[in-house]
N, CA and C of each residue as an Amber inpcrd file, in Angstrom:
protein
   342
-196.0340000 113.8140000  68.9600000-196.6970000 114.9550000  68.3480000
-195.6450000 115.9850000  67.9510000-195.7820000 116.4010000  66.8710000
-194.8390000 117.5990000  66.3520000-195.0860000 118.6380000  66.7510000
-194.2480000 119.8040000  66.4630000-194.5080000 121.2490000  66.7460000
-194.9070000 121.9990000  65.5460000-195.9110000 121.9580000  65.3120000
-196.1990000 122.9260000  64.2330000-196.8470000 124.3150000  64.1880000
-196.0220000 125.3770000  63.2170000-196.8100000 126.6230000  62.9630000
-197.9470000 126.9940000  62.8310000-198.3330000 128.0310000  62.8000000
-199.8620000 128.7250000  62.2920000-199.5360000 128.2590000  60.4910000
-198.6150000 127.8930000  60.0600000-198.7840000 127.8140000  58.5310000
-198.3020000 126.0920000  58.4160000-198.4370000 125.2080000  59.4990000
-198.3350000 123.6250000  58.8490000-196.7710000 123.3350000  59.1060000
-195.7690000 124.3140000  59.1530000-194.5460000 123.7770000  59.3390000
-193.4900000 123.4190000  60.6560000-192.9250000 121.8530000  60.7510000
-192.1160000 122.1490000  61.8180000-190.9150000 122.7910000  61.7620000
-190.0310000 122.7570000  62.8000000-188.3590000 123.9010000  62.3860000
-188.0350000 122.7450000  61.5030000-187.9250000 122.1200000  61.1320000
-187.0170000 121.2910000  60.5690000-187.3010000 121.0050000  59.1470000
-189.0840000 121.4580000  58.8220000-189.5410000 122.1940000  57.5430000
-188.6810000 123.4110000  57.2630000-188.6750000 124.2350000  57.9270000
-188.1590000 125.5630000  57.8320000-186.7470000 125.5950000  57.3640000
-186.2760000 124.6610000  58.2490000-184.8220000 124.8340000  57.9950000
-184.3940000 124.0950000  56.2250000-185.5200000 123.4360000  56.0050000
-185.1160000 122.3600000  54.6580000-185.3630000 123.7520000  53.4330000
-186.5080000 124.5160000  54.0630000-187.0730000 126.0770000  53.0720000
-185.7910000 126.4770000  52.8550000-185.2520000 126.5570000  54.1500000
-183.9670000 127.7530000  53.8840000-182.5580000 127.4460000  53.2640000
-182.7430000 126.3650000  53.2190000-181.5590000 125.9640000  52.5250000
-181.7630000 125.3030000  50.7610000-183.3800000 126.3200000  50.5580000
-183.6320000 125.4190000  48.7720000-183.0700000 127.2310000  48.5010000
-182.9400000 127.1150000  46.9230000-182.6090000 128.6100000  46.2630000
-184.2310000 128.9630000  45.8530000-184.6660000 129.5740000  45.5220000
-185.5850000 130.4610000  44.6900000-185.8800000 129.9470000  43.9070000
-185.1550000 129.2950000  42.9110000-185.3400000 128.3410000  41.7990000
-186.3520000 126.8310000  42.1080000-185.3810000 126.1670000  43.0630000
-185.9240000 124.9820000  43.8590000-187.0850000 125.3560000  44.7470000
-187.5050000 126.4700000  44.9980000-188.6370000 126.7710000  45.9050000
-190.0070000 126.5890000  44.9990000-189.5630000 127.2080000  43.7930000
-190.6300000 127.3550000  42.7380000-190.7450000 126.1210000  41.9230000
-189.1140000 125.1630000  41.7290000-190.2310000 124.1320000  41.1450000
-190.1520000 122.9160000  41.7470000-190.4080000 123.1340000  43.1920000
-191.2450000 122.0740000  44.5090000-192.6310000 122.7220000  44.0780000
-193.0270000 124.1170000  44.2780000-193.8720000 124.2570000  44.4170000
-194.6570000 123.8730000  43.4870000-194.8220000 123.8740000  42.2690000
-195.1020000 123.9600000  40.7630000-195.1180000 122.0980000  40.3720000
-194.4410000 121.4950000  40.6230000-194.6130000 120.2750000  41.1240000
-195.5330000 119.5960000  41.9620000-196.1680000 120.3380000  43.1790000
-197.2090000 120.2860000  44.1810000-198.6490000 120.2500000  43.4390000
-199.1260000 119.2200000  43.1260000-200.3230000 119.3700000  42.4670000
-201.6870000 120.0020000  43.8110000-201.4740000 120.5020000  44.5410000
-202.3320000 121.1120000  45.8010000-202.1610000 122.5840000  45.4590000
-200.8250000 122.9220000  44.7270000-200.3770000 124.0960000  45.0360000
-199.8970000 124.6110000  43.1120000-200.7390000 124.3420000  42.5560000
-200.8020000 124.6720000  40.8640000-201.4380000 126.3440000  40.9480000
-200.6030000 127.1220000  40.3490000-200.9470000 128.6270000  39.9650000
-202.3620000 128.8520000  38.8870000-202.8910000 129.5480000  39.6330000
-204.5030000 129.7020000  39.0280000-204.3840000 129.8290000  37.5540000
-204.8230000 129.1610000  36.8020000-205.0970000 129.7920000  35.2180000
-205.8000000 131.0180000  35.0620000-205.8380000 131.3990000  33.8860000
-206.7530000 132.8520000  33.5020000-208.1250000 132.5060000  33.9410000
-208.3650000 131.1440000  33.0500000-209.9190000 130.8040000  33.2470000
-210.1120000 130.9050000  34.6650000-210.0950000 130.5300000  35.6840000
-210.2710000 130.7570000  36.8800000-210.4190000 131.5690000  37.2970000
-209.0940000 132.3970000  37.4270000-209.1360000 133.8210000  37.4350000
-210.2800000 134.5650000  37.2620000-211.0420000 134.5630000  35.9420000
-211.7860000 135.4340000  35.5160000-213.0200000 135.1430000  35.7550000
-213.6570000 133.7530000  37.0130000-214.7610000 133.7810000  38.0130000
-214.6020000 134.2390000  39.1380000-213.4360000 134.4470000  39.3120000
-213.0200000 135.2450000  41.0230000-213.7520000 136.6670000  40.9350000
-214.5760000 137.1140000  41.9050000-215.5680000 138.8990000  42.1030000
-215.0020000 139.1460000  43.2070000-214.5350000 140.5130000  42.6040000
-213.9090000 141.4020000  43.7520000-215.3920000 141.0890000  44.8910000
-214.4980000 141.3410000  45.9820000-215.3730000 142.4420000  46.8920000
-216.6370000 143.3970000  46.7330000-218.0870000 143.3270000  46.9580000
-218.4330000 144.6380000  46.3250000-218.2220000 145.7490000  47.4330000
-218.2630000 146.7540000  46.7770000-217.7710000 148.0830000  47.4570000
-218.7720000 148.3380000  49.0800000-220.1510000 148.1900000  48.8490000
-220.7440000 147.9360000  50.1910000-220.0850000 146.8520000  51.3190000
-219.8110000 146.0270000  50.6080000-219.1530000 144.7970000  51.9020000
-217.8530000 145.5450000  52.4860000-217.1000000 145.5930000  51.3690000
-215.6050000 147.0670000  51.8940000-215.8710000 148.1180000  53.1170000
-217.0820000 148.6610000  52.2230000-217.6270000 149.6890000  53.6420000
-218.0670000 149.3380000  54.9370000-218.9560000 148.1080000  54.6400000
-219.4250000 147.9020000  55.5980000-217.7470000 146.9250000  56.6840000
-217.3170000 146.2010000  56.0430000-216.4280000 145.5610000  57.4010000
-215.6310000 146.6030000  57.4950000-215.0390000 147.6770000  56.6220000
-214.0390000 149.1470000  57.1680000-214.9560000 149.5370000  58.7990000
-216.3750000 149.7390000  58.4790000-216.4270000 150.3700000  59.6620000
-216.7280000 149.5110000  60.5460000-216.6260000 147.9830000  60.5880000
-216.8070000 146.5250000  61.4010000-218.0980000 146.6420000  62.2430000
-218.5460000 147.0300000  61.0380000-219.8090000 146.0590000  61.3580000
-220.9490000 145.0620000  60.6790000-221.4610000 144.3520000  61.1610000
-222.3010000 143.2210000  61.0160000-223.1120000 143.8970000  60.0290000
-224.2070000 143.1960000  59.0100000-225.1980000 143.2430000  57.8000000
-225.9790000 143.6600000  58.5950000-226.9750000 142.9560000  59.8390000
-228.0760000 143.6930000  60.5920000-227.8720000 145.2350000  61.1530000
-226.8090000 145.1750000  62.0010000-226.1250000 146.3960000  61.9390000
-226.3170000 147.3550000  61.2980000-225.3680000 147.2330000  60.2220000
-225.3050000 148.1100000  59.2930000-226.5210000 148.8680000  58.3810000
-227.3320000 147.8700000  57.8950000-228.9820000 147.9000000  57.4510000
-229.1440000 148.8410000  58.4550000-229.7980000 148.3220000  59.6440000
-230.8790000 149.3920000  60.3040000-229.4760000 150.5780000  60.6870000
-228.3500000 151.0590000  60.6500000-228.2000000 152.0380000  61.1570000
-228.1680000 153.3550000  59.7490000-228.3720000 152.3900000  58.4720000
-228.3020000 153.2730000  57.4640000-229.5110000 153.7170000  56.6920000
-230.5050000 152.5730000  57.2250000-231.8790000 152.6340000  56.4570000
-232.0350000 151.6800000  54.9730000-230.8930000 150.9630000  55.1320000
-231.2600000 149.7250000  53.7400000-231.6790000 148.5090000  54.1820000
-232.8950000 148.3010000  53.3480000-232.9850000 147.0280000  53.4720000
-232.2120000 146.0070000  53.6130000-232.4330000 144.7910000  54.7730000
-231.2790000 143.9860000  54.8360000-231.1480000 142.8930000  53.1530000
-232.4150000 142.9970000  52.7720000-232.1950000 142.0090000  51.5940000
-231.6560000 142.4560000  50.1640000-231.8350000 143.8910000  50.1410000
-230.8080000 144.8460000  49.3250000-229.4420000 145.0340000  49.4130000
-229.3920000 144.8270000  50.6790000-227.7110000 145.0460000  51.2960000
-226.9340000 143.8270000  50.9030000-227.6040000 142.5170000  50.9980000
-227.0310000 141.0330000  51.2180000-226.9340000 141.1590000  49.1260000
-227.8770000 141.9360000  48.4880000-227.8840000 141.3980000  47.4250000
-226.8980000 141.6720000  47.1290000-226.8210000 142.9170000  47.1620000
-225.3500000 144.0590000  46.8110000-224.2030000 143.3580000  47.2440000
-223.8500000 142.5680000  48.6020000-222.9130000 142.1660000  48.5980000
-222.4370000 140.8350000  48.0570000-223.6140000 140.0840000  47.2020000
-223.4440000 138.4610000  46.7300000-223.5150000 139.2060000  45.0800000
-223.5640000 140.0920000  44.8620000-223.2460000 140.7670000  43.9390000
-224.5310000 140.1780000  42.7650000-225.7680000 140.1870000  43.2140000
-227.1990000 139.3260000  42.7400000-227.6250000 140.9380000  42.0710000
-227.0590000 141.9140000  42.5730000-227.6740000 143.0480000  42.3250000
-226.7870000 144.3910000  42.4420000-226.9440000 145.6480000  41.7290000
-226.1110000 147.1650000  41.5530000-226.9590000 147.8500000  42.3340000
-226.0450000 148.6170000  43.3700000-226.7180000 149.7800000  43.4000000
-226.6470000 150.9970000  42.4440000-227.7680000 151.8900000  42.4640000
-228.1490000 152.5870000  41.6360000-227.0780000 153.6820000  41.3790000
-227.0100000 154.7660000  40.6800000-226.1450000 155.9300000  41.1220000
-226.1220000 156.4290000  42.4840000-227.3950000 156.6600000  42.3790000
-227.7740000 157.2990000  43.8400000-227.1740000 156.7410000  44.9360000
-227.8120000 155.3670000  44.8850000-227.4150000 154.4390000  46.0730000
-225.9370000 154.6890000  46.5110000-225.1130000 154.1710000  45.1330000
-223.7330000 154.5850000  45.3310000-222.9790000 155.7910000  46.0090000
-223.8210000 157.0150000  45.5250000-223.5890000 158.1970000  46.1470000
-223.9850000 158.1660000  47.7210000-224.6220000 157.4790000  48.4190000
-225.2840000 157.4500000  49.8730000-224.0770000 156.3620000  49.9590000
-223.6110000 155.4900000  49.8730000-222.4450000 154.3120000  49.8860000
-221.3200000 155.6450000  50.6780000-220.7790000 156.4900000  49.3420000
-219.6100000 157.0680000  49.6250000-220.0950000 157.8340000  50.6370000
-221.1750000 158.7260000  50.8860000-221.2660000 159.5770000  52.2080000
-220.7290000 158.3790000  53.3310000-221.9630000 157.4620000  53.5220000
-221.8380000 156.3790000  54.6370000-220.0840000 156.2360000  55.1570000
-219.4780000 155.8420000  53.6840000-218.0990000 155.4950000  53.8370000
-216.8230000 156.7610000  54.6320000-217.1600000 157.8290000  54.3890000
-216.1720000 158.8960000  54.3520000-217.0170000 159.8540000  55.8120000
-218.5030000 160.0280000  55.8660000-219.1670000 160.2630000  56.8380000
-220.2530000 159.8160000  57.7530000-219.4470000 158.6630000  57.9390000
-220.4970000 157.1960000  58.9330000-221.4300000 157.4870000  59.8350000
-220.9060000 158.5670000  60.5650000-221.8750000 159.6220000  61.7980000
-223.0660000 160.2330000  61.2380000-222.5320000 161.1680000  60.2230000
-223.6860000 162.1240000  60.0370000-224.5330000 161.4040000  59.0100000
-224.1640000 160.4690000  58.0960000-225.1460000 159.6500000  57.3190000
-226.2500000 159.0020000  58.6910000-225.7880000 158.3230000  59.5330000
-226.6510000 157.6940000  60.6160000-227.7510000 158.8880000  60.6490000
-227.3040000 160.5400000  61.0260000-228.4700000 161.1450000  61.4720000
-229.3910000 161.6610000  60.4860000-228.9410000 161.2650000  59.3260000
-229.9070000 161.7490000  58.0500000-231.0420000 160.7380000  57.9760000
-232.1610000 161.3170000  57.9810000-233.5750000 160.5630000  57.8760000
-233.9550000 160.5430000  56.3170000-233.4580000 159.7660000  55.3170000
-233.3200000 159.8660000  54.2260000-234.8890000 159.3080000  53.8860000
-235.6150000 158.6760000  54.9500000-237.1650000 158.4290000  54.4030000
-237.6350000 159.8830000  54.2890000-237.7290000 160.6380000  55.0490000
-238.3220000 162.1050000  54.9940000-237.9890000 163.1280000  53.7890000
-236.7220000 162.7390000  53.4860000-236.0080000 163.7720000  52.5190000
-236.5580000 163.7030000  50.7950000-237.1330000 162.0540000  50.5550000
-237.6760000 161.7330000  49.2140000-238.8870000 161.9410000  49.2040000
């Protein structure tokens, strides 16, 4: 059995890395049909993050979580983050409080206030 890294390599990988130039690193790699550099087309199905999922793992926590401590629906929340759906202006504006004031958004009873 070998000794291998958290990234697949033994020392004796390592040591073969360290002795290619920059040049030879890039065209092993580029050569590696596992390891081909994304095209544009590709590229341009990759979706950021939406900004609720950001918020929500910044302050680490879970979708159920997060829902009932803010007052969104969990199936609004999941949409927003599979990106099936926008939040509104508004919404957005309750996003950035949540984000910047996590506490005092919790004690706002935003059913009462509409």
């Amino acid at each position: 059995m070998d000794n291998r890294d958290k990234y697949g390599m033994t020392h004796e990988d390592w040591v073969r890395l360290d002795a290619m130039t920059d040049e030879q690193v890039s065209a092993a790699a580029l050569a590696d049909p596992d390891a081909l550099p994304i095209t544009d087309e590709q590229r341009a199905h990759f979706l950021r993050p939406s900004p609720v999922k950001t918020i929500r793992q910044q302050l680490r926590m879970g979708r159920e979580t997060f829902a009932a401590a803010y007052g969104i629906p969990i199936e609004t929340l999941m949409a927003w983050e599979r990106h099936h759906a926008e939040p509104t202006p508004a919404e957005l504006a309750y996003l950035r409080v949540i984000e910047r004031e996590p506490d005092v958004a919790k004690k706002v009873d935003f059913a009462k206030a509409s």
